[in-house]
Every structure is written in structure tokens, then in C-alpha cells.
Steps between C-alpha positions, in 0.01 A plus 500: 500500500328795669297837337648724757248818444716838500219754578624854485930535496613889433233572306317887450137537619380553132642230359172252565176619671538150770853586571504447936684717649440526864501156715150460517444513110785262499336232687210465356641515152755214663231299593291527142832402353519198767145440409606535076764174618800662576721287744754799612436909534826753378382844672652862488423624844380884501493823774191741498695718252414165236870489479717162513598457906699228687392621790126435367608123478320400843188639452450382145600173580286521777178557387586267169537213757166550612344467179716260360617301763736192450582671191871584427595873484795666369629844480763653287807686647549679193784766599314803321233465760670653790828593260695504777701199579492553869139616534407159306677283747392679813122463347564104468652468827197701657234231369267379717251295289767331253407400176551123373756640279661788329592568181903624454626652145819392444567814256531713816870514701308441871319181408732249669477692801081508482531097408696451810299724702167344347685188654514592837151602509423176401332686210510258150712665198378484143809624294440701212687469226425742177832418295752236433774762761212436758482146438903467557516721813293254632651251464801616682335609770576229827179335576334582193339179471345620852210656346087431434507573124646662207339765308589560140365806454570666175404861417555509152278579254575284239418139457787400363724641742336404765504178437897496443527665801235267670689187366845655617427510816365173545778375343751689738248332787524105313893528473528576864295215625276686640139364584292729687096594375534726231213783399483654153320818418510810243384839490216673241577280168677242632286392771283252330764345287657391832215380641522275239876477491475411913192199483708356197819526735340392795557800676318686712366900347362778644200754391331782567498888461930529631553345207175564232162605420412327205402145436656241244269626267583918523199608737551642775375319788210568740757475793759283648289197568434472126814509403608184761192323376624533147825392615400225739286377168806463261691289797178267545505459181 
């Protein structure tokens, strides 16, 4: 059971004052979340235009690794980033300073071509799974047990269907035998109540401004280090 700390994802520049968005302001807001007791960092990798870039994966993860060092980092692969199937796997082929692991949505047609491609890097895969369809493509996949964690990873805003959906999955994961780590976040409202949801599971979750600004209680936070500690808290206690 991990807070993995999820520190700036897709989005805009306005939507929090702290959001880091070049790979400087990234590592030291990685290593304040480190600091807040996160175990695990989940970064969005930027160019100088601020905009999402594969090919700004080695530098980030660069200069994260000095601040944070023995610390695990992730990226995502997520296919809107380059939105071009080919230009996404020539970026991950080109890596030079791999991450520990990537994440792979299995909502997009490419992803068991990144997975295997992540494999031959020797990159980790965290599979992302955001409905029960996900959850059963996975499943099929060969080798899908060949994988650092699953991420159920619902975007919808209400509780109560997020929770079916949440539950449907991991049901879809139970029936197939499957035992591999498994992280559970949400997004704006449903973020806390997973939180929850994952320490009473004993699951792993993830937190930070990707996902949320606010804490449990409807403020928004000073920046992402707060938010972890808040999170780290409710898993301590």
C-alpha cells in the first residue's frame, strides 16, 4: 500500500497557482511530495511550449532523479499526448533516461503495442483501467499478468457510479485470478472517497493536482505536497 503522488497530468496553467510545468518545477515539487511521504511519483512530462511531450520524458525524469533519488518515477503514455500512434512509439523507443514505469490506458486501440514496447525497454507497465470493457481487454491480453500494477482509474463524477464501476472491474480482475498490486484513484469529487475506498481495500491510491485540488474537507490545497500529506495521514491512520 503506496500514496503514489500524481503532480500535474494534462492539466491548464490556471487551474492551481503550484501547478509545475517545466522539469525543474517538477522536481522540486517531486521532492516536497517525497518529503509529504509519498513512496512513488506519477509525472506528465512537458516541452518549453508547457505542453504534454514524450520526447520531454528524459529530461524530466532526469532532473526528478536528482532530487528524488531512489524514488520510483512513472510517466503516462497517454495517446492524446503525441496523438499520433507512430510519433508516440518512436518517442518511447528514443528514451534515453527510462522511467521505472509507464502508465498504458487500455481505452486506447495502441496500448498492447506500448505494453509490449514498454517491455522491451525494460520499462515497468501500470495498466489503466477506467471501465469494466478496460478491465476485460485486459484480461485477454497474453502476458497480462506481466505487469507492475493495476490502476482503476475512474473518471466519473458520481459516487455511486464510480463505485459500480470501481467494483466491476475488480471483480472482472478477482474472477480471472489475477494478483498483481493494484492502485485506486478518482478525479475532482471522487478523489477522497477513494482514498478511503483504497486504505479500506488495501490498495495502493494516488494524489495530487492530475487528479484534484481540493482536500477531503472542500479547500483547495496550498499545493501538491499538502494534498499527499492529507492523504498519507488517512493511510497512517
Amino acid at each position: 500500500m503506496i500514496v503514489q503522488a500524481c503532480i500535474n497530468g494534462a492539466r491548464v496553467r490556471d487551474f492551481h497557482p503550484r501547478l509545475p510545468l517545466d522539469a525543474q518545477a517538477m522536481a522540486s515539487d517531486a521532492a516536497a511530495c517525497v518529503a509529504a511521504g509519498a513512496a512513488e511519483l506519477h509525472i506528465h512530462p512537458r516541452g518549453t511550449d508547457g505542453r504534454e511531450s514524450l520526447a520531454a520524458v528524459d529530461a524530466t525524469v532526469l532532473a526528478v532523479r536528482r532530487t528524488c533519488p531512489g524514488t520510483l518515477v512513472g510517466v503516462s503514455t497517454g495517446a492524446w499526448i503525441e496523438n499520433d500512434v507512430e510519433r508516440t512509439r518512436t518517442a518511447i523507443a528514443g528514451w534515453r533516461d527510462l522511467p521505472d514505469y509507464a502508465s498504458v490506458n487500455l481505452s486506447e486501440p495502441d496500448a498492447p503495442a506500448v505494453m509490449e514496447l514498454l517491455r522491451q525497454r525494460g520499462v515497468g507497465i501500470e495498466t489503466g483501467l477506467a471501465v469494466v470493457a478496460d478491465a476485460e481487454r485486459f484480461v485477454a491480453l497474453p502476458g497480462h499478468d506481466q505487469v507492475l500494477r493495476i490502476l482503476i482509474e475512474i473518471d466519473i463524477p458520481d459516487l455511486s457510479a464510480a463505485l459500480d464501476e470501481a467494483h466491476g472491474i475488480a471483480a472482472v480482475l478477482e474472477r480471472a485470478g489475477l494478483r498483481r498490486p493494484i492502485l485506486l484513484h478518482g478525479v475532482d469529487a471522487t478523489v477522497w472517497p477513494f482514498v478511503k475506498l483504497a486504505h479500506l481495500q488495501r490498495w495502493s491510491t494516488r494524489v495530487g493536482l492530475e487528479d484534484g485540488k481540493t482536500l477531503s474537507d472542500g479547500t483547495v490545497a496550498k499545493d501538491n505536497a499538502a494534498i499527499v500529506a492529507a492523504a498519507v495521514a488517512i493511510f497512517r491512520g
